[in-house]
N, C-alpha and C positions, 0 to 999 in steps of 0.2 A: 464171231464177235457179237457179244449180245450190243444194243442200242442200234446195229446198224441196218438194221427190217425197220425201226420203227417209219411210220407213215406219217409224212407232216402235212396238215391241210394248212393250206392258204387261209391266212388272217380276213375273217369277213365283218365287212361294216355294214349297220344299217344305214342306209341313205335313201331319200324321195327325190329322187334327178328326175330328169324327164330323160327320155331315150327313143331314140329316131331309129327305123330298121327299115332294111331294103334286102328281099331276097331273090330266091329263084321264083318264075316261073309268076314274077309281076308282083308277089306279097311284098307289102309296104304296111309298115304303121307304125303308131306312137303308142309310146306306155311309160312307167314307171319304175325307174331301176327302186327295189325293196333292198338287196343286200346287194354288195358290190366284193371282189376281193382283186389278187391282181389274174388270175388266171378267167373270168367269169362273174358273170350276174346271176342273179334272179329278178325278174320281173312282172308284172302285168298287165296284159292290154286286152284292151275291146276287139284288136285284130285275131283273129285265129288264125296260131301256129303251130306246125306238127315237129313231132324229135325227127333230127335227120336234115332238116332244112338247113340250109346254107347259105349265111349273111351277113351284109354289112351293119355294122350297127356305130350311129352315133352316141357319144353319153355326153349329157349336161351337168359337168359337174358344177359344183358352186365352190370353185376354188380361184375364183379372179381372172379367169381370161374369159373373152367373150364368145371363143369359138369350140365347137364341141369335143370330144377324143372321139378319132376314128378309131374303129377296129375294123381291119379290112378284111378281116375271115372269121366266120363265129359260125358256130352249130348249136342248134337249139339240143340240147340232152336229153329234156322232160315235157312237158306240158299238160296239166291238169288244171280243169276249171278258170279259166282267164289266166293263171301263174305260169311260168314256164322258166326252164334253166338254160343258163348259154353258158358255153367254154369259148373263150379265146381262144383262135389259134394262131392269125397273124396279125401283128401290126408292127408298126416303126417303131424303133426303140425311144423318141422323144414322148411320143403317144403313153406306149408305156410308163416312160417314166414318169408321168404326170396322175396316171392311175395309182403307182407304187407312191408317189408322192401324197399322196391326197389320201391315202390307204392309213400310211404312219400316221399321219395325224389326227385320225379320227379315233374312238374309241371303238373295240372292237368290241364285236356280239358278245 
C-alpha cells in the first residue's frame, strides 16, 4: 500500500516558555523551551546536559493557567552547545492535553 510507510512528524511551534528540569543524579535547571510539539521540545540552558539523561521537566506555557505542564518522564536525545532535544515519554493525559492544545493554536514552524 503506497502512503502507508510515509513518516508524520509531530507539528512543531516556535515558542520562549521558560522550562524547569529535574534529573538523575541531582541535575536541575532552568532554560527556555525554543520549539515545542506534542511528543518533545527543544531547548536551552546554562545547565549542562548530556543524551541519555532521564527527567522531569516542567513547561511554562503562556496559555492562561498559572501552573506549569508536567512531564513526568523525558529523555534528553541531543545536546549541543547550550541546545539540547527532549522526547516526551510519560505524562497524564490532562497534561498532555494542554500541550496538544496550545500546539493547535499556535502557528507552526
Amino acid at each position: 500500500m503506497e502512503g502507508a510507510k510515509e513518516s508524520r512528524k509531530s507539528r512543531r511551534i516556535a515558542i520562549g516558555c521558560r522550562l524547569a528540569f529535574f534529573g538523575e543524579d541531582d541535575v536541575e535547571g532552568e532554560g527556555e523551551v525554543l520549539d515545542l510539539s506534542f511528543t518533545g521540545c527543544m531547548a536551552k540552558s546554562e545547565s549542562t546536559v548530556q543524551p541519555g539523561l532521564q527527567m522531569k521537566v516542567s513547561l511554562f506555557l503562556s496559555d492562561g493557567h498559572e501552573w506549569p505542564v508536567r512531564v513526568d518522564e523525558a529523555i534528553v536525545r541531543w545536546a549541543r552547545g547550550g541546545e539540547f532535544g527532549v522526547e516526551f515519554l510519560a505524562m497524564r493525559p490532562p497534561q498532555l492535553q494542554r500541550i496538544q492544545q496550545f500546539v493547535i493554536k499556535t502557528k507552526p514552524l
